[in-house]
C-alpha positions in Angstrom: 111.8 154.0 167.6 113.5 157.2 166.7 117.2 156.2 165.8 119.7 158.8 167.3 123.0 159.2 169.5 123.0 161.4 172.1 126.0 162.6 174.1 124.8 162.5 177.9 126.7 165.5 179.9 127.8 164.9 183.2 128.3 161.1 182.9 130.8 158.6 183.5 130.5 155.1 182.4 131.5 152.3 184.0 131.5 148.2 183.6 129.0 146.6 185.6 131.2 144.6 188.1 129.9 142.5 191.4 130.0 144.7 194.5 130.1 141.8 196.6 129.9 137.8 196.0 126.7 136.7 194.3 124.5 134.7 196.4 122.6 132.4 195.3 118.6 132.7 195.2 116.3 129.6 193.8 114.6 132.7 192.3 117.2 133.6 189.8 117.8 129.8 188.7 114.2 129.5 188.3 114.4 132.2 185.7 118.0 131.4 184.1 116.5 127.6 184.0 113.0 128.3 181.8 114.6 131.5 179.7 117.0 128.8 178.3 115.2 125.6 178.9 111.5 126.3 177.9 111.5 129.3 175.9 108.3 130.6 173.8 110.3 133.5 172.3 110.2 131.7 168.3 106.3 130.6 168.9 105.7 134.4 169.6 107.5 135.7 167.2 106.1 133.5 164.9 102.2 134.4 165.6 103.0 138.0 166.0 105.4 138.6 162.9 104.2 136.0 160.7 100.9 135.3 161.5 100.3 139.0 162.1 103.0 141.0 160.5 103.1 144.7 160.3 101.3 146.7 162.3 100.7 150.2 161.4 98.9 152.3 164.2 94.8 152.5 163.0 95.6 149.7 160.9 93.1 146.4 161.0 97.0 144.2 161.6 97.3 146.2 165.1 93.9 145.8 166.4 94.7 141.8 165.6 97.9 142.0 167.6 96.3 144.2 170.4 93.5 141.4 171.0 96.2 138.5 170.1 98.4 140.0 173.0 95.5 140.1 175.3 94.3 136.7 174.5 98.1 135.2 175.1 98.2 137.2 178.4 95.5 135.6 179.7 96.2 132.5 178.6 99.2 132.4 181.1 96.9 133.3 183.7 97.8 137.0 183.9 95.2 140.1 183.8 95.2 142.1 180.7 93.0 144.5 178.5 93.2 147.3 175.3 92.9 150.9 177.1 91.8 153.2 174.6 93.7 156.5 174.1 92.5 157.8 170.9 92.1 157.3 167.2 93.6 157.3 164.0 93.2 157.1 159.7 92.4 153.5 159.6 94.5 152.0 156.4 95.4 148.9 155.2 98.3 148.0 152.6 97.1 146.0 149.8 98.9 144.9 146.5 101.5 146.9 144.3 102.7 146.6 141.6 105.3 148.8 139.4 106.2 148.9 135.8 108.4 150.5 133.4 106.1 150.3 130.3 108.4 152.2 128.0 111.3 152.0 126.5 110.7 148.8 127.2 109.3 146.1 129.9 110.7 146.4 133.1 108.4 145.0 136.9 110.5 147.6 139.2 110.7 146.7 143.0 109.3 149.2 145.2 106.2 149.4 147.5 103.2 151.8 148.5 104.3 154.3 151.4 101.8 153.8 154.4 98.6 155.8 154.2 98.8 156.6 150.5 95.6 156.8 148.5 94.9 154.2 146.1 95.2 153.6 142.3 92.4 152.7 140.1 92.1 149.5 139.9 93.7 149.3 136.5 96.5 151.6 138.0 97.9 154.6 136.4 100.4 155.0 133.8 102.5 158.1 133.4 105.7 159.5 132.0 108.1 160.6 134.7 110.4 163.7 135.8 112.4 163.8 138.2 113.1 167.0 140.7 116.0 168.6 139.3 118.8 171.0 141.9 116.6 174.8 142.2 118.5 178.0 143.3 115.5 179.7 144.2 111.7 179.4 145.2 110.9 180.9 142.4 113.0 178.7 140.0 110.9 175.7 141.5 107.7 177.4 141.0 108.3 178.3 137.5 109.2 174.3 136.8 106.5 172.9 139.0 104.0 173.1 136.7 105.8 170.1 134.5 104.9 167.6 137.1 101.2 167.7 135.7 100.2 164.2 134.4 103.5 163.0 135.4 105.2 160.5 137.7 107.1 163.0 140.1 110.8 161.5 141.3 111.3 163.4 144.4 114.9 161.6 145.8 118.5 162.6 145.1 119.9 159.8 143.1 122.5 157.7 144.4 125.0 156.6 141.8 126.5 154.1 144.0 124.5 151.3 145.9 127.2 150.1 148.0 127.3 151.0 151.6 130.3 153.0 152.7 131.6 149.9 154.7 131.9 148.4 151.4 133.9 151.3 149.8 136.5 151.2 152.5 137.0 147.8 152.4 137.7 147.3 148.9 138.1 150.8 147.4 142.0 152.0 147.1 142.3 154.9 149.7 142.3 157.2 146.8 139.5 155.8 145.5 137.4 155.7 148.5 138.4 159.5 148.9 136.9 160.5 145.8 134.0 158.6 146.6 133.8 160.4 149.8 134.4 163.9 148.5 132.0 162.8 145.6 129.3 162.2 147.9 129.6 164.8 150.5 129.2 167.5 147.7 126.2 165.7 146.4 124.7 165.0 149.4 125.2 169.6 150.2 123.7 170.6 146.7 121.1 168.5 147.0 120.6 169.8 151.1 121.0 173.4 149.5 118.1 173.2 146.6 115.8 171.7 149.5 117.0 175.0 151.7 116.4 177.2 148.1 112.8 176.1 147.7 111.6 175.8 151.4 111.0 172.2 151.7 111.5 169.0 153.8 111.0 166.0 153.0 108.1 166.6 155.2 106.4 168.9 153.2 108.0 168.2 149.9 104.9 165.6 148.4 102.1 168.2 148.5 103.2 170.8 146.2 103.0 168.4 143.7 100.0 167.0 144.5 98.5 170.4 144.2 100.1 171.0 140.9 98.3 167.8 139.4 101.2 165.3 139.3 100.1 161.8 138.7 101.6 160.3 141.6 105.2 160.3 143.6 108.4 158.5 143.0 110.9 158.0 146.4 113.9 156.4 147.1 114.8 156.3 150.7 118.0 154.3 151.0 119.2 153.6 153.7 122.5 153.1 152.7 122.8 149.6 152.7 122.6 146.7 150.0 118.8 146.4 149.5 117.7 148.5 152.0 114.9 151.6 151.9 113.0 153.0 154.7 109.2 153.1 154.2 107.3 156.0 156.2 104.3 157.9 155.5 103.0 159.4 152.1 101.9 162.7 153.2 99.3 162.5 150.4 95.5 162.9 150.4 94.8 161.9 146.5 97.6 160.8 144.5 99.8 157.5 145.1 102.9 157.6 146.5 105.8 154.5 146.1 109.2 153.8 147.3 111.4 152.8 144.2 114.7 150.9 145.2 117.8 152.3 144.7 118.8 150.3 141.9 115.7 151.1 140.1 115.3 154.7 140.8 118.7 155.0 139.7 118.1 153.3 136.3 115.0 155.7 135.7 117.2 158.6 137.0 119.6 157.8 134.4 117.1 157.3 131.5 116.1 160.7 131.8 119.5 162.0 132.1 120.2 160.4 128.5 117.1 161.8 127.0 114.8 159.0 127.4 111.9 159.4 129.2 110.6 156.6 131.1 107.1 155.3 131.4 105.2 153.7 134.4 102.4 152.1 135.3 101.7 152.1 139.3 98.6 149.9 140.6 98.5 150.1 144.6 95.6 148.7 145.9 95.4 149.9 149.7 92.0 150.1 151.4 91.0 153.3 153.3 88.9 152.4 156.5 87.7 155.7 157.6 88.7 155.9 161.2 89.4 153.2 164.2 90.2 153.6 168.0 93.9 153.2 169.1 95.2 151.2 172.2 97.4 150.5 174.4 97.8 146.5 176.1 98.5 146.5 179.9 98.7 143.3 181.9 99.2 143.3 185.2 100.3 140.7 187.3 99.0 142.5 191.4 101.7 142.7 194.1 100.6 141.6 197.7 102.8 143.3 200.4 103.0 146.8 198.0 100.3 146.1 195.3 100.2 150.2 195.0 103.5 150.4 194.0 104.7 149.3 190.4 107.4 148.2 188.1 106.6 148.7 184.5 107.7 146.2 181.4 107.6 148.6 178.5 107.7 148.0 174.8 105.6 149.5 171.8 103.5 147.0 169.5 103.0 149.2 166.8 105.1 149.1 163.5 105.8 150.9 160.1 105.2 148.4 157.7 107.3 148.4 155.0 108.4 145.1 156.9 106.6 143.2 159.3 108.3 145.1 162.4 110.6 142.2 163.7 113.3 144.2 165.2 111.1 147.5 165.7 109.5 146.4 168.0 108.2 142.8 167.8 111.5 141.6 169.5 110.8 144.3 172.6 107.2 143.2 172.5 108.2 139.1 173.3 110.8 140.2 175.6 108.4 141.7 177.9 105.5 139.4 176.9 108.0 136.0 178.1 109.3 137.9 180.6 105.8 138.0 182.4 105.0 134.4 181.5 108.2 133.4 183.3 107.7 135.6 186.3 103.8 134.3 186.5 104.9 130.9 186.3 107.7 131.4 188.8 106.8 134.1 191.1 103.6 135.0 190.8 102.3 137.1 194.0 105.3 139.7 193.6 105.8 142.1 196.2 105.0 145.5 193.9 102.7 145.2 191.2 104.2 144.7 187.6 102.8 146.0 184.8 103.6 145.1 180.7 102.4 148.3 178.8 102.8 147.3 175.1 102.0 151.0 173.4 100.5 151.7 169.8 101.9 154.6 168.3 105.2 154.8 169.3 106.2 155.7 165.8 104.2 158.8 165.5 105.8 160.3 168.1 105.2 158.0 171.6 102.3 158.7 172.1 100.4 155.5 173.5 103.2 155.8 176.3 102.2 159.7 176.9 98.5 158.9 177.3 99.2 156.3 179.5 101.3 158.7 181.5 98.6 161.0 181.0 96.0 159.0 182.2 97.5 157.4 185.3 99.2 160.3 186.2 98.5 159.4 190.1 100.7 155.8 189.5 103.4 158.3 188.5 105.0 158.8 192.0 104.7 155.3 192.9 106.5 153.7 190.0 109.5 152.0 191.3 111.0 151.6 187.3 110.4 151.5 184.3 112.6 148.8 182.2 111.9 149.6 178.5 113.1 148.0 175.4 113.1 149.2 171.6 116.4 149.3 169.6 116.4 145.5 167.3 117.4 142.4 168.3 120.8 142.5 170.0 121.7 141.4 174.0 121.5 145.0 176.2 124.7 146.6 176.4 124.2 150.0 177.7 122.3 151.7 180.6 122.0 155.1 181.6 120.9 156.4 184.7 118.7 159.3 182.9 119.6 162.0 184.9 118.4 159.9 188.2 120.8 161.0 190.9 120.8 158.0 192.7 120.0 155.6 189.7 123.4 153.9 190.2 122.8 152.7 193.6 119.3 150.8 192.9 120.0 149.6 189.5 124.2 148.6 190.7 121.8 146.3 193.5 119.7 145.0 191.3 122.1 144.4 188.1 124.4 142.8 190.7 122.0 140.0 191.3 122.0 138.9 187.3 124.6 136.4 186.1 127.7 137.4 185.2 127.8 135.7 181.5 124.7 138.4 180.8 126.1 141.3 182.5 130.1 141.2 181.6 129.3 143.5 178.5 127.2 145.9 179.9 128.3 149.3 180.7 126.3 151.3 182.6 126.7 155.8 182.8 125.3 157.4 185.8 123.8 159.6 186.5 123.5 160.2 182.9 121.0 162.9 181.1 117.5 162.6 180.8 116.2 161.6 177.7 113.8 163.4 176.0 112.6 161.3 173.0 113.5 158.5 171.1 111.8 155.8 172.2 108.9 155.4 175.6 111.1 154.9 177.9 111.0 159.1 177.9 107.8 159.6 178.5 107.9 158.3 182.2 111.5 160.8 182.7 109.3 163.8 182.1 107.1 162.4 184.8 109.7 162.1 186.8 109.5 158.4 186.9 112.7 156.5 186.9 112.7 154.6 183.4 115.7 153.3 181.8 116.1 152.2 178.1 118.2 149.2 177.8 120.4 150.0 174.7 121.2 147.0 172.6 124.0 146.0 170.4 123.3 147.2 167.0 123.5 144.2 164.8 123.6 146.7 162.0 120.0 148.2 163.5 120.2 151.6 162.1 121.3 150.9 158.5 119.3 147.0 157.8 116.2 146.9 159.9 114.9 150.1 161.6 111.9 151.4 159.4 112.9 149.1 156.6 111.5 146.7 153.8 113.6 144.0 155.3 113.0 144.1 158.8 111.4 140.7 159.4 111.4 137.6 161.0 114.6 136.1 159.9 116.7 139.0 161.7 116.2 138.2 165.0 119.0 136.6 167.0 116.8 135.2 169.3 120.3 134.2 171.9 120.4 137.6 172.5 116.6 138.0 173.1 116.9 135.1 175.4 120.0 137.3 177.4 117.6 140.0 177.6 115.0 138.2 179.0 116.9 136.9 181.8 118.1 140.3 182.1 114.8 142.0 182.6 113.3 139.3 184.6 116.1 139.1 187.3 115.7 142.9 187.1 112.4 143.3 187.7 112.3 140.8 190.5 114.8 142.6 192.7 113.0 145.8 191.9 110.2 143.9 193.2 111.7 142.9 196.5 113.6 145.7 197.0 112.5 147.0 200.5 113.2 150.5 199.5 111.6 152.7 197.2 113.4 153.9 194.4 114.8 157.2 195.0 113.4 160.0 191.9 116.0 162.7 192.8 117.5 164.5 189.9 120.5 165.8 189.1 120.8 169.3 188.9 121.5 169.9 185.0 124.0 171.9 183.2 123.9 175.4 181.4 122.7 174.6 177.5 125.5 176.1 175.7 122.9 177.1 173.2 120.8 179.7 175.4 123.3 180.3 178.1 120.9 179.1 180.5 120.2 175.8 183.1 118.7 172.7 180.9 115.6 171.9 182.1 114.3 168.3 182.3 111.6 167.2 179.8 108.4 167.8 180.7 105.2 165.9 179.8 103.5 165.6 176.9 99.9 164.9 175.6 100.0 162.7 173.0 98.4 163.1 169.7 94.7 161.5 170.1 93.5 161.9 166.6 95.9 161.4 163.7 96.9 160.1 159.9 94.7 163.0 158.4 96.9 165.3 157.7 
């Protein structure tokens, strides 16, 4: 998932409150009863984080969890299969290991990015520079032929590791100014040198892999204690590592004292040409309107600098156990319901846009879309994407969940229609009404999206309990609702930056062939 805040125009929220007294339905107990009573959730989790663990689109780990979700599926009676949508570099992380060597012994902690090119298998060991401020292209060009032979540190250093939470909490006020002021003018010169020499952190590897450097030295923090995010190398020949914090800073300083640091860097990852990518749909076939559908959606696929508990294994088990449940309890539904658990959600949705692509005629007869991708916490927020008449359907249905799992959620209609972020968008540009049920953060964005500690032990697995009962009392009344979702839009407002009418998303194709670049 793509970790952002949005502001949605034209929206008001409100609490989700009863509109009339709740009835009861045997239905709803039935579901309430085996989410808390008999719940798989922790053997899931288990066989798909631990027994699994990361799973990096192309990667040998997501085929496994493809045909282990397929294989589960089926084992609760429920149709299910791996639709091919493409293919990718096919990599697989091995072991790493890195060393200071010089001035003295050091094992540093720090990891392979995903895709990079091997070490030989004795490693490499190099001196190391790091990427001083530039005020000009032409300043950077003139040093970049230093980084030959060397270890190449590409990161602005951080000379504090504690979280800014921390600073306000113990800092004095004066203190925790300076910090502030400290850091904001760091964080601009460092922003501005980037600007001076034409780079991102895109692009920012592959002039020195052209220039001969030895490999590449990052440190992504993600500005908490212990924390980096781990993405892609963007290399085709040279390793590239993430470094903590606490390390990088150490060699940062080294070098700022006049001693130069040595490492040695073995990464043994294994480059498996190229492999098909998938998505998992189950389907569990409706009776009275089996050509109508509601649609369970989570994506499967992981970066793996963690084994991809939060983002999304945690989605992924919600929507697996909710169709268990509904199978068990109510299993010749009204409208068809489908679980589409996507690969390559990460690289920019697109196992959600070729299923959009390729079932473009389900499109107009989707009643909803119920997607899930934002860490571990109970749902808390729900927009009606820009769906005109979203808070008349979803006020029904949310009105038939208990009140102990709705009484925090807040719901803004008609909201705006999201564009990205996470798969739930790629049915809004069909014009399908899909709603991404935010969750409470549990400190999401900082500690376990895209990080080297997003595993197993993270999960709060009461709230992924709450959100299964939400989604499977939700999807049931979408299910037996005698109407068909209305798709109207809202008419959208001038963008204040062209001056002209916003225009909903449109769809995508997704990228079919990828990790080559």
């Amino acid at each position: 998932m793509r970790y952002f805040t949005k502001i949605a125009l034209l929206t008001v929220a409100v609490s989700v409150t009863p509109l009339c007294a709740q009835q009861k339905d045997p239905m709803i107990d039935h579901i309430m009863n085996e989410t808390y009573q008999n719940s798989q959730l922790e053997q899931l989790a288990y066989e798909l984080i631990d027994g699994i663990g990361p799973r990096l689109v192309g990667s040998p780990k997501m085929q496994q969890a493809h045909d282990w979700a397929v294989q589960r599926f089926q084992n609760w009676g429920i149709a299910a299969s791996n639709e091919q949508w493409g293919e990718w570099k096919s990599w697989e992380r091995g072991t790493s290991s890195i060393e200071m060597v010089a001035p003295y012994i050091k094992s540093l902690e720090g990891m392979q990015l995903a895709f990079s090119p091997k070490t030989p298998a004795k490693g490499i060991t190099a001196e190391v520079v790091a990427l001083p401020l530039f005020q000009s292209k032409a300043e950077f060009e003139a040093w970049l032929p230093k980084v030959k032979g060397k270890f190449v540190m590409v990161s602005q250093y951080q000379p504090s590791g504690r979280p800014e939470y921390n600073w306000k909490e113990f800092a004095t006020a004066e203190s925790f100014e300076r910090y502030k002021a400290a850091t904001t003018e760091a964080n601009s010169a460092w922003n501005r040198s980037m600007e001076n020499i034409g780079h991102t952190w895109r692009s920012l590897n592959k002039p020195f892999e052209e220039a001969g450097a030895a490999g590449i030295i990052w440190s992504n923090w993600s500005r908490g204690f212990g924390v980096n995010k781990i993405f892609s190398a963007g290399t085709k020949k040279i390793p590239v590592v993430d470094v903590s914090l606490e390390d990088y800073g150490q060699l940062y300083r080294m070098l700022q004292h006049g001693t130069v640091p040595k490492l040695r860097i073995n990464a043994q990852s294994k480059d498996h040409g190229t492999a098909p990518t998938f998505n998992t749909v189950a389907e569990i076939k409706g009776t009275e309107k089996p050509e109508e559908y509601i649609i369970l959606s989570a994506h499967l696929d992981s970066w793996d600098g963690g084994t991809g508990a939060t983002d999304n294994a945690t989605g992924v088990i919600t929507m697996m156990e909710v169709a268990r449940i509904l199978k068990k309890y109510y299993p010749s539904p009204k409208r068809t319901i489908v679980v589409g658990l996507w690969g390559s959600e990460e690289q920019g949705l697109n196992g959600s846009r070729a299923y959009v692509s390729a079932h473009r005629n389900k499109m107009p007869h989707i009643q909803a879309v119920f997607n899930q991708d934002n860490g571990t916490g109970r749902v808390q927020n729900i927009s009606g994407q820009g769906f005109l008449h979203a808070y008349d359907y979803l006020g029904r249905w949310l009105n038939a969940v208990p009140r102990e799992i709705t009484k925090e959620i807040k719901t803004t209609f008609p909201g705006y229609p999201g564009s990205g972020g996470s798969d739930h968008a790629s049915f809004v540009a069909a014009g399908v009404p899909a709603f991404m049920l935010g969750s409470l953060s549990w400190s999401y964005g900082n500690y376990t999206w895209h990080t080297n500690r997003d595993t197993y032990d993270k999960i709060v697995f009461d709230d992924v309990k709450s959100n299964v009962a939400l989604i499977a009392i939700l999807t049931y009344m979408a299910s037996e609702d005698p109407e068909k979702a209305s798709t109207e839009r809202i008419k959208l407002p001038i963008d204040p930056r062209t001056q002209q009418p916003a225009q909903w998303p449109e769809p995508k194709e997704p990228t079919r062939k990828g990790g080559f670049e």
